[in-house]
N, C-alpha and C positions, 0 to 999 in steps of 0.2 A: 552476405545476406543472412542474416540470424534469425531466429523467433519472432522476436518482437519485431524484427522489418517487413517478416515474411505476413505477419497478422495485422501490421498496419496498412499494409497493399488490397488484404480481402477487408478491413475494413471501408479504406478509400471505397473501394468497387462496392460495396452495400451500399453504401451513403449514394453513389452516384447513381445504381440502379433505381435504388428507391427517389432520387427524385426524379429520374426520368420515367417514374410509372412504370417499372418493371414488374413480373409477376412475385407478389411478396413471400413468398414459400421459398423462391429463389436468392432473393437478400437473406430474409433469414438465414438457409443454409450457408451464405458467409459471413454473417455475424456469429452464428455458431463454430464455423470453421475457425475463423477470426482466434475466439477466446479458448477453445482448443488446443490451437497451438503457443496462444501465449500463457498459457499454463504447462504446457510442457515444462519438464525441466530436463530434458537432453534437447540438444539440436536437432531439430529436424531433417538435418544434412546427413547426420548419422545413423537416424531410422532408415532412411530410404537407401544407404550405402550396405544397409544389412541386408543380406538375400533373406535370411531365416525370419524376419521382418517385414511387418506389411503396415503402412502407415494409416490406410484405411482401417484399420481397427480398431484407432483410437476414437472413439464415442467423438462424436459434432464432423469428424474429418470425412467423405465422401470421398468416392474415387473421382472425380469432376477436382475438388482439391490439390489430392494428391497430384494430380499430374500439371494441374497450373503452381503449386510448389516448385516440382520440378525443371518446369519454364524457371522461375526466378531464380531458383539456383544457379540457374546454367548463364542464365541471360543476366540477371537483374532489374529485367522489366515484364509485364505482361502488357501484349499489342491489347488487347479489351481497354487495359487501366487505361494505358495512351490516350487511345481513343476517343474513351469519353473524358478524358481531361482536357481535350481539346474544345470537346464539346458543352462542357459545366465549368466555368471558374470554379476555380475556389474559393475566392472569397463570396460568391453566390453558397454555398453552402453553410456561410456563415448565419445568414439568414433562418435556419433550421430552429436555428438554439434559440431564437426570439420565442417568450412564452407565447400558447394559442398559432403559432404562425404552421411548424411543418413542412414536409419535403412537398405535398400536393400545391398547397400554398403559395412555399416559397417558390415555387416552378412555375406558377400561374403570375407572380408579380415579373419573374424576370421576362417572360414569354411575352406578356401584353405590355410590359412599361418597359421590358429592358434594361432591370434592374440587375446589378451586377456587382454590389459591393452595401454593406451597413449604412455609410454615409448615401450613398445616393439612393438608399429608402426611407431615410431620414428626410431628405432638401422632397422627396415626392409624398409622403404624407406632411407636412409641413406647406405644401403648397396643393393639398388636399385630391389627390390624383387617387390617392389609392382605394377612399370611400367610393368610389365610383364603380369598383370592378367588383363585377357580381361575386354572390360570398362572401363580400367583405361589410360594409356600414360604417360611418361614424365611428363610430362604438369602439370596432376593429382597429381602425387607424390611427384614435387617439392610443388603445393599448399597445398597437406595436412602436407607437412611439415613446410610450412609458418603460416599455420592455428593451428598447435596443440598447440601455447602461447594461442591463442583463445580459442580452448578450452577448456584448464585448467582452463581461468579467466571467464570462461561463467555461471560457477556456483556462479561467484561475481554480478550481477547484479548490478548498478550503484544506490545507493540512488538518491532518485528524486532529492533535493536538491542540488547535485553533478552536477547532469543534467542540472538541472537546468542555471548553471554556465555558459555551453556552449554554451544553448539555448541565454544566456544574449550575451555572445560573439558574436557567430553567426549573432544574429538579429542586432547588431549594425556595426558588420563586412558589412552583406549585404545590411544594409539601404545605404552604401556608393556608390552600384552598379548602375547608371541611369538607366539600362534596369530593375532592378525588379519593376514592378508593384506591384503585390500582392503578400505576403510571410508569411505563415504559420507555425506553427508544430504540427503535429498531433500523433498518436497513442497513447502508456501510457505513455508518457509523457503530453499530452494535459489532458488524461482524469484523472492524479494524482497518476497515482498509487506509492506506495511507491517506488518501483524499478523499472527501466527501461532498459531492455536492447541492444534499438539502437535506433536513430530518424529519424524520417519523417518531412522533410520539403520541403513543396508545393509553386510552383513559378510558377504567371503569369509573363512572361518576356516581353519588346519587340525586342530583342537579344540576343536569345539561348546561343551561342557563347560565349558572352560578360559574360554572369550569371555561365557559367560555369566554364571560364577562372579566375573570379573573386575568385569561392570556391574552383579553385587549388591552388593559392596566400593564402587563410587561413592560417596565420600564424601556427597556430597548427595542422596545416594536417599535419600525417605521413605517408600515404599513399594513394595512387588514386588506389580502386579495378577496379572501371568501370566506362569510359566517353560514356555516349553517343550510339545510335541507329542511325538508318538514320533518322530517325524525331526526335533524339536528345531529348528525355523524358526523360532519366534517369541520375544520378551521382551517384558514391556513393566513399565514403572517410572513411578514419579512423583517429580520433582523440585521441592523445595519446596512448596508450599502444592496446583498445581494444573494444573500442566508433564506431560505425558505423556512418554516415548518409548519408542517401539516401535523395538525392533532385530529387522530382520528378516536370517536365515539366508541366503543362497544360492549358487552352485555359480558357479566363476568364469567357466563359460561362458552362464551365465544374469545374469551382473553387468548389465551394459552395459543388456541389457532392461530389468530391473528398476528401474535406478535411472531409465530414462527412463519407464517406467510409474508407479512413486511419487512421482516428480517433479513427473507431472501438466502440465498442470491437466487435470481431468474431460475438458470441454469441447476441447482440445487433440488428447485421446490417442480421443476418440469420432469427431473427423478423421481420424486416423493413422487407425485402425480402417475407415473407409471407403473411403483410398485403399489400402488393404492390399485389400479385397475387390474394387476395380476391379483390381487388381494377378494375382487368383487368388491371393494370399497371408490368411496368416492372422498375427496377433501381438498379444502379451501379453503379461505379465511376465516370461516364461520364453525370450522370444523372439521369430524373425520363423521361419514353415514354410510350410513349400507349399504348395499346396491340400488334399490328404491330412491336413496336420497332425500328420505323423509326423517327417519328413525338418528338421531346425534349420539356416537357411541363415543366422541371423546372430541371435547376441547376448550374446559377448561385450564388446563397445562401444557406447556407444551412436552411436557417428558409425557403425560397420556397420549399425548400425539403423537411422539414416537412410538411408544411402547403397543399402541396399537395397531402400526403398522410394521409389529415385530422388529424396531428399529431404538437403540439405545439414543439418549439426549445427547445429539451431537452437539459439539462448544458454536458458540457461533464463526468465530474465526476461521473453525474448517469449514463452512458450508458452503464451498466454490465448484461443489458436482467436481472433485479432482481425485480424493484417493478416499474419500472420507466415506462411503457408501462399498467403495474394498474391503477397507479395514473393517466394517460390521458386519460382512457376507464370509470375511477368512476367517475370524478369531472369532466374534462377535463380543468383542472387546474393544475400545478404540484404545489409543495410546495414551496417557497422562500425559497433557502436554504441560510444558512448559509455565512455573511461576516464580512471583518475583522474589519470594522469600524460599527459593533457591539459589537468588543469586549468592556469592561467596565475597568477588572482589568484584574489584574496578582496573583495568588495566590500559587505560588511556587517559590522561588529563594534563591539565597546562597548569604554571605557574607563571608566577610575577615576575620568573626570570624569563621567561619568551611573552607570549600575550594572554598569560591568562592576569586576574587579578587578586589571586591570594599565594599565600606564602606556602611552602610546603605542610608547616605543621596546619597551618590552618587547612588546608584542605583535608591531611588526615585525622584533623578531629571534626569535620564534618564527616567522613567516612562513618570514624570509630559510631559514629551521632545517626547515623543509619544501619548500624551492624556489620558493615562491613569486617572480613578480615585481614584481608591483603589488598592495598594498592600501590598502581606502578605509578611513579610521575615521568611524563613523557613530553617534556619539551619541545618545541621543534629543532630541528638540527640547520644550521648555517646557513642551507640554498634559501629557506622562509625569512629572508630580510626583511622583508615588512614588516614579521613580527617576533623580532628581533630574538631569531633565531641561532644558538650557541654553537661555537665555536669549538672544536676539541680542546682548547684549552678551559674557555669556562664551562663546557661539558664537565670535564674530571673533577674540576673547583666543585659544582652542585654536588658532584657525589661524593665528595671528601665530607662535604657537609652532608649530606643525607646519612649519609655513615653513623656521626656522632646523633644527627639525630632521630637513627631508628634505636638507638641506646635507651632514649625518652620514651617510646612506646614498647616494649619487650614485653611480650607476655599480654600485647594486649593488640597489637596491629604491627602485620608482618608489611615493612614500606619496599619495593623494591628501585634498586637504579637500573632506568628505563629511557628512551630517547623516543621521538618518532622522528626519525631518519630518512628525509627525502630520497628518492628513486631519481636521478639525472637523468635529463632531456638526451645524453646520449648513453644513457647506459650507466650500471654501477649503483654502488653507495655514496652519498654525501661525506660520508666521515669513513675513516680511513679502518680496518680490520682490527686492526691491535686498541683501535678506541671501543669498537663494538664488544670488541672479547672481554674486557672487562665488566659490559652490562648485563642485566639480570635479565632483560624483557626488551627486546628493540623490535620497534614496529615501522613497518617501510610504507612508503606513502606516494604517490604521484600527485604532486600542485601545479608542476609545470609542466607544459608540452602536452597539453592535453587534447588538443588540437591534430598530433601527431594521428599517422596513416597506425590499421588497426593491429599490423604486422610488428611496427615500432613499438607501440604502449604494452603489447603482447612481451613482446621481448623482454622489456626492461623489467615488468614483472617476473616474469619467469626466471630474472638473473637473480632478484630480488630474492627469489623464493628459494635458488637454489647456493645464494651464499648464506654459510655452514651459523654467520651471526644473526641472524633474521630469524624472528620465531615468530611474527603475523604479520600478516600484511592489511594495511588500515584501510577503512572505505575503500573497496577493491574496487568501484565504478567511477567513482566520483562525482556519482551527481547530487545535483540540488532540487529538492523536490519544489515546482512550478517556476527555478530561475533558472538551470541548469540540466540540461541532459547529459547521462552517464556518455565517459569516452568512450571510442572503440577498442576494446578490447577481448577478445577469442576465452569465455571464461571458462568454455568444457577444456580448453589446454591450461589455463589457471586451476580447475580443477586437479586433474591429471595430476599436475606436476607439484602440488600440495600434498595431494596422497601421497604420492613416493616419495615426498623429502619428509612427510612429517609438519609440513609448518601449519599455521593456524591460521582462520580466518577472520577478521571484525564483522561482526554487525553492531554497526556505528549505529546507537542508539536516538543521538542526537535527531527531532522529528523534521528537522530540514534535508535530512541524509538519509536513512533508515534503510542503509547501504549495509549488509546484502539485504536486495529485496525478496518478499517473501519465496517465489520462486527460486532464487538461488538458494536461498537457505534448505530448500529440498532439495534441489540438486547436489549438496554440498554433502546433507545426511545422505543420499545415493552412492555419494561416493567416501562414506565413512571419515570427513573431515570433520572433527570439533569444532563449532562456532567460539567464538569470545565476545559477548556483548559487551561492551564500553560504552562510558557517554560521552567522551571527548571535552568533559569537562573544561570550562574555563573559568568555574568560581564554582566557590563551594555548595551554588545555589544549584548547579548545572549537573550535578551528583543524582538530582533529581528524575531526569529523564530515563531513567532506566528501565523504566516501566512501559517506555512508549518501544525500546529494542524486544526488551520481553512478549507484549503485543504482536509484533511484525516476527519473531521467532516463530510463536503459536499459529500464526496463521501459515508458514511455513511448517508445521507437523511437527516441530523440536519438543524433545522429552528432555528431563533434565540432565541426561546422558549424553546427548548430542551435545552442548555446551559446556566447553572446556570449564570455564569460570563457576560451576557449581562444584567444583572438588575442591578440598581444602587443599591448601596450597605446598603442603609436601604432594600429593597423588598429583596435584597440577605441573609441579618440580619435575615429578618425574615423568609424565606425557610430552614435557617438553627436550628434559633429556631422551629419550626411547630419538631423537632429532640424529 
């Protein structure tokens, strides 16, 4: 029972209190709990194993937490969760995520119709059952029948990247509009998170009208939900299939607040809001005021918005209420996190001898074509038959030839021979010691057996880490972001045993992976391990993604110290010998 199980459990139990009309002070306190502890980055098993430690101390956790923690620890279940799982499907809470519907709602259709699943409140609005129950109308039944593709797809959350796309769109779409003065995006889109599931963009206009008129013409609007108030503040649209965005209205001395109030996160701006009220200040989207609430001492920026509440411009990335409000109370300095024109090298990708699609040189003149200095080529090694994965013997053949042709770039891109070398379903290396000895860079990997109990994938890592030819280990979880949950694997002993050997970690920058996730990558700085961001490159196109590992480092607290791959590659030479 980990973190993240332990926080999916006080999630489940919100979700279920709230729709059985539980006291909402009560849910809160475990959806607070909830995000608490999945922001940790040690286990929770080993706070509570500390006498000199008290779990309740960590800011959202409660002594009511802490000790149904300790239930799950012990047990693996809590009799409450039981309970009412007997009593609430779950696919009854699907129902939640439909736009306009909610837990009151969704609790009132299954109570008086018996509704218990997407489909069978589809076949009863459809046979018009549900305009009938008071609260609802017409109106209602046709929307939650327009809403239920919603959501199904609302448990896809959009990779950032994906997002990303739109936001490109967007903002080039909008710069064409003469009335936008200033145009933003905020919420978890701005602040990185892996997934996203709608955006916020903020617009000073000098033509409401005009701004608004322009993002119904968006070529890829599917739909207009809502134009407009009398003071015309809001939009909101849907983009392809299930993409929201809300453009909100505001006045340009209200900019600065807003975009740092929609930016968020919750958790973040309910701290602002605290040290505002130790401060006798008040603030919100509209601002930072005095005690009165009348008087506007700052917001058009949002650095006046910190600065007024004695608070330096935190990056958006860090603002998850996690270390980021420490770090300006100890030093009053945050950290330099993390950028991309730090990075040095690349030390993960594929060629046309296993599955990627270009040739060695060619991938190192796409490097050299990004500034790179050093990259590793890393094949896969034998057990990846699919994709046609080498052999020790044509292992050694590539680097006879890499050899002559790192001759071709001298002096101008350092190429290293490098393998990624699958981790066996019973243990061990895929290729044999005396082949590894010869490489510059071997990176170990589990594809198979992923399935394996948490005690097994633990192990073979850890053998991994601790034979003397391994210098990272690649996507240490293995998951696939919205196709794939990461295996089981024990990562504070992957930690541990990284530190003592020396070896190195990936964050597979790759935006389907973004493995480690941001929480590890602080746990990893905790325990003084060097990241290596890579893109797992499979064409010289895929070189590209380096920015989206970059991204998911920062949001993890990484300076350019914590990442191996910003030393030039003698200092890197030698962190790796220190092995």
């Amino acid at each position: 029972m980990d973190n993240s199980k332990i926080a999916d459990c006080f999630e489940e139990l919100a979700e279920l209190l709230e729709f059985k009309g539980e006291n909402p002070f009560r849910v809160r306190a475990y959806r607070n709990g909830a995000r608490a502890i999945r922001d940790l980055d040690e286990p929770v098993r080993d706070i509570l194993a500390d006498p000199e430690r008290d779990l309740a101390a960590v800011p959202g956790i409660g002594k009511t937490l802490v000790e149904k923690s300790q239930v799950l620890l012990k047990t693996g279940s809590l009799p409450q969760l039981e309970a009412l799982r007997k009593e609430v499907p779950s696919s009854v809470l699907a129902m939640v995520r439909i736009p306009g519907v909610g837990a009151k709602k969704a609790a009132q259709l299954h109570r008086e119709l018996g509704i218990d699943s997407l489909e069978a409140l589809r076949k009863a609005c459809e046979a018009g059952e549900v305009h009938k129950l008071k609260g609802f109308g017409a109106k209602t039944e046709q929307a939650i029948l327009e809403g239920l593709e919603i959501a199904e797809a609302a448990d896809r959350r959009m990779r950032w990247a994906d997002a990303d796309v739109v936001v490109g769109q967007l903002r080039e779409y909008m710069r064409q509009c003469a009335a936008v003065e200033q145009l933003e995006f905020a919420g978890s889109y701005r602040r990185g998170r892996e997934t996203v599931g709608d955006l916020d963009m903020l617009c000073v206009a000098s033509d409401r009208d005009a701004v608004m008129d322009h993002l119904q013409a968006f070529p890829e609007r599917t739909e207009t939900i809502l134009r407009g108030d009398e003071k015309k503040t809001k939009m909101s649209i849907r983009v392809g299939g299930s993409l929201q965005v809300d453009l909100r209205m505001v006045e340009a001395e209200e900019f600065g607040a807003a975009l740092q109030y929609f930016t968020g996160s919750q958790a973040h701006n309910i701290h602002l809001r605290s040290i505002a009220r130790r401060r006798g200040l008040k603030i919100n989207e509209y601002g930072v005021f005095g005690e009165d609430g009348n008087k506007r001492l700052a917001g058009r920026s949002e650095e006046e918005v910190y600065a007024t509440l004695g608070l330096p411009l935190f990056p958006p990335e860090i603002r998850e209420d996690r270390y980021e409000f420490e770090w300006a109370d100890q030093n009053d300095k945050l950290p330099l996190l993390l950028t991309l024109d730090a990075i040095r090298g690349d030390l993960h990708m594929h060629t046309s001898a296993s599955d990627g699609t270009a040739t060695i040189r060619e991938m190192a003149d796409a490097a050299l074509e990004r500034g790179l200095e050093y990259i590793a080529i890393t094949d896969h090694s034998r057990r990846v038959s699919m994709a046609n994965g080498l052999t020790p013997a044509r292992l050694l053949a590539q680097w006879e030839e890499l050899e002559e042709i790192r001759k071709e770039y001298r002096n101008r891109l350092t190429i290293l021979k490098g393998i990624e070398c699958d981790i066996l379903e019973a243990g061990g290396m895929d290729l044999p010691d005396e082949v590894l000895a010869e490489a510059d860079w071997v990176l170990a990997s589990v594809h198979y057996g992923q399935k394996q109990s948490r005690e097994q994938i633990t192990e073979r890592i850890l053998g991994a880490i601790h034979n003397p030819h391994v210098t990272c280990i690649a996507h240490p979880t293995g998951r696939l972001i919205n196709r794939r949950p990461a295996y089981e694997v024990e990562m504070e002993k992957v930690f541990a045993a990284a530190a003592e050997t020396g070896t190195l970690l990936e964050l597979n920058a790759h935006p389907a992976r973004l493995d480690l996730h941001d929480i590890h990558c602080a746990a990893a700085r905790r325990h003084g391990i060097p990241i290596v961001i890579n893109t797992d490159a499979h064409s010289p196109e895929g070189l590209d993604v380096m920015r989206y590992g970059v991204l998911q480092a920062r949001r993890g607290g990484l300076t350019a110290a914590d990442v191996a791959n910003t030393r030039p590659w003698k200092k890197l030479q030698a962190l790796i010998g220190q092995r």
